[in-house]
C-alpha positions in Angstrom: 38.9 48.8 -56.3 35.9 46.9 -57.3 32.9 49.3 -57.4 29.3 49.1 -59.3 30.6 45.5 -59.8 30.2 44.3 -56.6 26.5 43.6 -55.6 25.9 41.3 -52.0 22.8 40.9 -50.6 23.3 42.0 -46.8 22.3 38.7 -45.0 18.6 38.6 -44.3 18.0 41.7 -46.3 18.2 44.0 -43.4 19.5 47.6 -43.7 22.3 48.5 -42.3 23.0 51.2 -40.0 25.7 53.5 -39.4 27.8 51.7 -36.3 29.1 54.0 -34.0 27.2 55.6 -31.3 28.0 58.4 -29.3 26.3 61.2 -27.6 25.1 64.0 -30.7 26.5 67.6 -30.2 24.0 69.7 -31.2 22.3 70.3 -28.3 23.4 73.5 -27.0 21.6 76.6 -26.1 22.1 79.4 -27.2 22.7 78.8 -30.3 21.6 75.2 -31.1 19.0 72.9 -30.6 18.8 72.6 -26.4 16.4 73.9 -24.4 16.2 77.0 -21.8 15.1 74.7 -18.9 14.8 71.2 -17.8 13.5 68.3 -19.6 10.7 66.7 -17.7 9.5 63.5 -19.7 9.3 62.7 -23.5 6.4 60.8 -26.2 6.0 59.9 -28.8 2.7 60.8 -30.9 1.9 60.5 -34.4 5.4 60.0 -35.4 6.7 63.0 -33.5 8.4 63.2 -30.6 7.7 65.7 -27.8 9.3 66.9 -24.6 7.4 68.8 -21.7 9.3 70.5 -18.6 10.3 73.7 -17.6 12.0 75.0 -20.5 10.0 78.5 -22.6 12.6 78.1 -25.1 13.5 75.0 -27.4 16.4 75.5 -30.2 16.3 79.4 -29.4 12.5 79.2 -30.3 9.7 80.4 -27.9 8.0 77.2 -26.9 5.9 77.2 -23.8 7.2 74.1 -21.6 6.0 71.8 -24.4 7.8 71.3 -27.6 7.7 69.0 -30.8 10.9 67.9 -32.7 10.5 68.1 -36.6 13.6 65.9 -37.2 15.2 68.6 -37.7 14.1 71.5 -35.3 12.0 72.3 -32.3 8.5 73.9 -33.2 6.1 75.3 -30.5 2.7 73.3 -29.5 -0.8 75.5 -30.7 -0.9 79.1 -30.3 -1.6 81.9 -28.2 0.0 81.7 -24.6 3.2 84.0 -23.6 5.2 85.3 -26.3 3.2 83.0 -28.9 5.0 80.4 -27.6 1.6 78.2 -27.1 1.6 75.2 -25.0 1.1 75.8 -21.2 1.4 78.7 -18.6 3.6 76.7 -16.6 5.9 73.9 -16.5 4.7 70.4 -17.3 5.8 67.3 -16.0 4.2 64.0 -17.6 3.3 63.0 -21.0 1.2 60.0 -22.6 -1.0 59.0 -25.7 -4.0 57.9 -25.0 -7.4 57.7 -27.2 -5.5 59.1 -30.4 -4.4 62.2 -28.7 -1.4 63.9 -26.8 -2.1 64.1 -22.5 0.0 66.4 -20.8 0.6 66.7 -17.3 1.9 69.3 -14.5 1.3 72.1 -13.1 -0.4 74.6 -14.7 -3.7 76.6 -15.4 -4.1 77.3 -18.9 -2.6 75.7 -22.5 -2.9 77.6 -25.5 -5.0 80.0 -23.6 -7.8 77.3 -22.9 -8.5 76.2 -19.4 -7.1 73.5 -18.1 -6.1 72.6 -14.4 -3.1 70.4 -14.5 -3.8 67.9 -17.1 -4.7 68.7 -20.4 -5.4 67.0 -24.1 -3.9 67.8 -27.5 -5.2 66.8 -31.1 -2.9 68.3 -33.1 -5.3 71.4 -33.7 -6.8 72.5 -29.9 -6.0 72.1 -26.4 -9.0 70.2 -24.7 -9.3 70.1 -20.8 -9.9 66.4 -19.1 -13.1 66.8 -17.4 -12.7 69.2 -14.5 -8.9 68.0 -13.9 -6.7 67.6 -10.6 -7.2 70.4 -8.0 -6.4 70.9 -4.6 -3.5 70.2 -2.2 -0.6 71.0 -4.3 -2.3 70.2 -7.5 0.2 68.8 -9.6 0.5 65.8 -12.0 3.9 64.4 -12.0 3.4 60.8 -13.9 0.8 59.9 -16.7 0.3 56.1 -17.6 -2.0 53.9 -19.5 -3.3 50.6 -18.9 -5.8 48.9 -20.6 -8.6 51.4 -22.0 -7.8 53.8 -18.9 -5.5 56.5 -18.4 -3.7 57.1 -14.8 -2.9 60.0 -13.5 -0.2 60.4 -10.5 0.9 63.3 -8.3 0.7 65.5 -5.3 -3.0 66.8 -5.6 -6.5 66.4 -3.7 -9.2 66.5 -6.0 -10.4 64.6 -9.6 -13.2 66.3 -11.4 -13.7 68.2 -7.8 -14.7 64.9 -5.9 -11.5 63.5 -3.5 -8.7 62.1 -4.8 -5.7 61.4 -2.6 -2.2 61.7 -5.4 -3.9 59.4 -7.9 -6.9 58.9 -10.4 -7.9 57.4 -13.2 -9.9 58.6 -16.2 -12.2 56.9 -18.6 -12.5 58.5 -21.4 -14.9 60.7 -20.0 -15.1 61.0 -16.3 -12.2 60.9 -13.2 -12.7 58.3 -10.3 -10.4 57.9 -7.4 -8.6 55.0 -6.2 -10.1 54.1 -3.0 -8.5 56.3 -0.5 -5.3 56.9 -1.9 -1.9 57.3 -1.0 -0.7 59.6 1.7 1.9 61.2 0.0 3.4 61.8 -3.8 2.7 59.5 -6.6 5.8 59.4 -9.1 5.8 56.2 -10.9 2.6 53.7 -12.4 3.0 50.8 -13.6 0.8 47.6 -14.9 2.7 44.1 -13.2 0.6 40.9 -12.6 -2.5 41.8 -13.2 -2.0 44.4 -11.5 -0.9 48.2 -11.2 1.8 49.3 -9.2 2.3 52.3 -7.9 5.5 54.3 -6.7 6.0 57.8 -5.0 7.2 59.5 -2.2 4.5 58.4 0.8 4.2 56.1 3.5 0.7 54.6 3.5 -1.5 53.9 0.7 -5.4 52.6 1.3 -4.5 53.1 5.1 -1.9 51.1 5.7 1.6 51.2 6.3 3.1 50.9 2.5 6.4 52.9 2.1 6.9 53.8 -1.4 5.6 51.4 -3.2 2.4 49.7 -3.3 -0.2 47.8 -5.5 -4.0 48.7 -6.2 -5.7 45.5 -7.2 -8.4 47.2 -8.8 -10.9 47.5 -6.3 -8.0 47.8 -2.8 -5.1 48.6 -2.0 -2.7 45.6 -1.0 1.3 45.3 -0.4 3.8 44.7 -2.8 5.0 41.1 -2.7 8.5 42.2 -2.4 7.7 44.8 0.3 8.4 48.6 1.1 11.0 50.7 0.9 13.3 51.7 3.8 11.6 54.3 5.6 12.8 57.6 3.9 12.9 55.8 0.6 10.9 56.6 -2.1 10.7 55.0 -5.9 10.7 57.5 -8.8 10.4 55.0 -11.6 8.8 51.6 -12.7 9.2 49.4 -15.7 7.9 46.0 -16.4 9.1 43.0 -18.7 7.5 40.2 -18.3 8.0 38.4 -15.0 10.6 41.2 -14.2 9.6 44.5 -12.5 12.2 47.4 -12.5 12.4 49.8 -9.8 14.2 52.9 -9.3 14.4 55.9 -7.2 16.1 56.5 -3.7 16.2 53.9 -1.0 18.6 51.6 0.6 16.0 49.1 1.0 13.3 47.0 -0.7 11.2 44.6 1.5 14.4 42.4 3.4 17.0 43.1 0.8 19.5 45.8 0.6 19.0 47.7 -2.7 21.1 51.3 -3.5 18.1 52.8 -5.2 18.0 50.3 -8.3 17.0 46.6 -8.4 14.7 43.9 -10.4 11.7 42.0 -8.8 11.4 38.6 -10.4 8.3 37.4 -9.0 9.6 35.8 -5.6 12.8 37.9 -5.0 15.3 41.2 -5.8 18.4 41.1 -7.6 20.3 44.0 -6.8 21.9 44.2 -9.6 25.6 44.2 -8.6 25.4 47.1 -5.9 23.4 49.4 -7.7 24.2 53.1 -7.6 25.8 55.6 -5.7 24.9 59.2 -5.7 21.1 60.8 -5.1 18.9 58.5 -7.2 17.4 57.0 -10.3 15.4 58.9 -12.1 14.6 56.8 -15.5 14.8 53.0 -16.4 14.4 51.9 -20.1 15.4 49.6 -23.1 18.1 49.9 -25.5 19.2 47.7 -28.4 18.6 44.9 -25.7 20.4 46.0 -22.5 18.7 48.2 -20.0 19.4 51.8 -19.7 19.4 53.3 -15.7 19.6 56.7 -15.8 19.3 59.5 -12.9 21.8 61.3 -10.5 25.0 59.5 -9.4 28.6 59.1 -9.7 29.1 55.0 -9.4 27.4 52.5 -11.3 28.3 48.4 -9.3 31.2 50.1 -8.0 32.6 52.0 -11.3 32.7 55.4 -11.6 29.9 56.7 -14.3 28.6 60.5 -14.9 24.7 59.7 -14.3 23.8 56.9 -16.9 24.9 53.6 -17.5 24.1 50.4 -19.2 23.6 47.5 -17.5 24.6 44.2 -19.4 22.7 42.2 -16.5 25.9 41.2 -14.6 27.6 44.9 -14.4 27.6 48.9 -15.5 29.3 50.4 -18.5 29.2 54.2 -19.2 27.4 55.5 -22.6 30.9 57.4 -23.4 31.4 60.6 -21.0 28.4 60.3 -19.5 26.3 63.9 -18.7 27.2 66.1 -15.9 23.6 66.1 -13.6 20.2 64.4 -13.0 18.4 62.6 -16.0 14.9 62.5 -15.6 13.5 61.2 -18.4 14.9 58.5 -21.3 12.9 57.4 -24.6 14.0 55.5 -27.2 12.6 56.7 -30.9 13.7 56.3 -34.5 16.3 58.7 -35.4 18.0 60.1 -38.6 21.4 57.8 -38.7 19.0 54.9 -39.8 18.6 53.6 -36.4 16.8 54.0 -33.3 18.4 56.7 -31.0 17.8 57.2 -27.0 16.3 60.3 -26.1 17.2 61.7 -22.7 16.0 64.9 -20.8 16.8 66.2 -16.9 18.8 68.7 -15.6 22.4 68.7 -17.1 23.4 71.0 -19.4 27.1 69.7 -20.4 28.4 66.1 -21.6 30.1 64.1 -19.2 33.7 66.0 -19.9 32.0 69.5 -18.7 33.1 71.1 -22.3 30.3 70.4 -24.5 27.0 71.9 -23.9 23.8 69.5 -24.2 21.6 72.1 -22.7 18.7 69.6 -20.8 18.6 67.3 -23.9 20.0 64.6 -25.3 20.3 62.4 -28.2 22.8 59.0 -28.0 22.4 56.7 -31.5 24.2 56.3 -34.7 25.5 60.0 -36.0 27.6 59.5 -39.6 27.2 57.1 -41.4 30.2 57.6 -43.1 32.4 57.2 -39.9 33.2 53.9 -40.0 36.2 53.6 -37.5 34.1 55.1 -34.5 37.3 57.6 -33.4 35.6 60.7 -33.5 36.9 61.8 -36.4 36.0 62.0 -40.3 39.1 61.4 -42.1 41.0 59.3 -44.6 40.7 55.9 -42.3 37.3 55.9 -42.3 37.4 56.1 -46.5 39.7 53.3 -46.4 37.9 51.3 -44.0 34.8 51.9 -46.0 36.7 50.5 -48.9 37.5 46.9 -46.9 34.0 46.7 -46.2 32.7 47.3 -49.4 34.8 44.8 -51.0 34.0 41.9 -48.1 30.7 42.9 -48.7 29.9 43.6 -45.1 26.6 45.0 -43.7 28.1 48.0 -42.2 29.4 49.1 -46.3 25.2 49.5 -47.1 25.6 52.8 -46.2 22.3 53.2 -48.8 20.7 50.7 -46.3 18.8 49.0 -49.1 19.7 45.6 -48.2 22.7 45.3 -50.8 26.3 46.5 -50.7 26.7 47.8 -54.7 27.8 50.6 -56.6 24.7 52.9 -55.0 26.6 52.2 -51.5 29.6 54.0 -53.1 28.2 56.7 -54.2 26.4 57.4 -51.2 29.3 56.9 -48.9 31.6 59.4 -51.4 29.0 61.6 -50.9 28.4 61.7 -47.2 32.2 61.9 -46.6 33.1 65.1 -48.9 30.0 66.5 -47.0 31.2 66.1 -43.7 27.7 64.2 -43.4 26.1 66.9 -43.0 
């Protein structure tokens, strides 16, 4: 075998990454690195990414509905609160980043001991309240977004800095202010598209009008969505824009004219239902991945196929992320992850992988796990050293296992390392 002299220049100079993907199996609870409770929505801030929900515990550690993942392990968010377990009194249910700092959002009184009704700030030292935050009705903050220099704030609440507020505000930096006369029901989803911001939710008027879950505030009115309302008992749960292309998920059967099974894509003048869309109670998260879009939520057919809750649509049909997860996803990030590239993040309700044997306690991590697997079968063993070998010697991107840009005699090493470790 050739060894320290072989030395390729991976085309481009681009690291390599390990190149199988599956779903990681660490996330168990008790006894590994899942949560107690469900996993309401992620962010990432200052390099960190943190989870909010309804969880006390993260990785068997007392963490108060908020929780920040060290690479490593879960670590609690400030001090004080029950237990020591800082963050808040009671579940969250939005995050953000906005001015520098971490906004959290649900339903809750107090973080770290400091008062804070529903919506709260965190520099990395102190909890600091947001004005007078969201009170009345059912006071609760269930979607955070920013646009521009302001930060929206969506929900089923009454009040903004104690002056009327109907489900959704915006703050400024420094004060609340509602927008216009609100929505009659639940906000769940904001969104910038056009110029303009879109909002979703569970209601049937917003600004006065008839505007079934889904609706656009121009800036100074409420107007209709170009591609109309939902179906009557419908209701959109989350938004994502690309361009000319607006997203939309949640539960409906109908958007505007078109029929739509509670996915589809807005192009500007019409939907695209995206081969059927899904069957089951919803869609609960859209997002991103290595180029095809992620749909993520509560069903058990994806355009026809039968898939555990998330899929991947390739823009003409559905493919499963391996066994899927056994109930709702609510939430779906994608971060930079330890096998070199980036990984998806997922939260919601399940607590076992698709085959309903291995715990993933309402978290989960899909990405690159060993880089010394190279056959992507599952397994660590002798054809995975040999197919190393191949690679090495046809100089192939997937041999830089030292992702420095070259395959060479560093790549060797590393790789003989990582496989008598069992990469851990």
């Amino acid at each position: 075998m050739r060894t320290a002299a072989v030395v390729i220049l991976v085309a481009g100079g681009e690291a390599a990454r390990a190149q199988c993907d599956a779903w990681s199996r660490e996330f168990a609870s008790p006894g590994g690195l899942g949560m107690n409770g469900s996993v309401a929505d992620f962010a990432d801030w200052n390099g960190s990414l943190y989870a909010t929900g309804a969880f006390f515990e993260a990785g068997g550690a007392r963490a108060n509905y908020l929780a920040r993942w060290t690479g490593s392990a879960w670590e609690r968010v400030g001090t004080g609160g029950a237990f020591g377990g800082g963050g808040m009194d009671i579940p969250g249910s939005a995050l953000a980043v906005y001015g520098g700092l971490l906004i959290v959002g649900g339903f809750f009184n107090s973080a770290g001991d400091v008062p804070a009704q529903q919506i709260v700030s965190w520099n990395g030292t102190t909890f600091v309240p947001l004005g007078a935050g969201i009170t009345e009705g059912f006071r609760r903050v269930r979607c955070l977004k920013v646009i521009g220099s302001d930060l929206y704030a969506g929900g089923a609440f009454g009040a903004a800095d104690g002056a009327p507020a109907s489900n959704i505000a915006r703050w400024n930096g420094s004060a609340w202010s509602p927008l216009g006369s609100g929505t009659d029901g639940e906000v769940l989803a904001i969104e910038p598209y056009a110029g303009n911001v879109v909002v979703g939710g569970r209601f049937a008027s917003a600004g006065g009008a008839a505007r079934a879950g889904i609706a656009v505030w121009t800036g100074s009115q409420w107007a209709g969505f170009a591609g109309g309302q939902t179906n009557s008992l419908g209701q959109v749960q989350t938004l994502m824009t690309e361009g000319s292309h607006l997203y939309v998920g949640g539960n409906f059967r109908m958007l505007g004219s078109a029929s739509a099974n509670d996915v589809a894509m807005w192009n500007g003048t019409q939907w695209n239902a995206m081969n059927g869309g899904l069957q089951g109670v919803g869609v609960g998260a859209i997002t991103r991945y290595r180029g095809q879009l992620v749909v993520a939520g509560q069903f058990t057919h994806a355009g026809g196929r039968a898939i555990d809750n998330i899929a991947v649509w390739t823009g003409s049909e559905y493919l499963p992320m391996a066994e899927g997860l056994n109930l709702n996803v609510d939430a779906a990030m994608v971060m930079a992850g330890p096998g070199g590239g980036n990984d998806l993040w997922v939260g919601g309700g399940f607590f076992t992988l698709g085959d309903d044997t291995t715990p993933s306690s309402f978290i989960g991590r899909w990405g690159p796990t060993c880089a010394a697997e190279m056959t992507c079968d599952g397994f660590l063993d002798i054809f995975d050293y040999e197919e190393f070998v191949r690679a090495f010697e046809a100089g192939e991107p997937k041999a830089d296992v030292a992702a420095d840009g070259f395959v060479d005699g560093f790549d060797y090493d590393r790789y003989v390392e990582l496989f008598e470790s069992g990469c851990m």
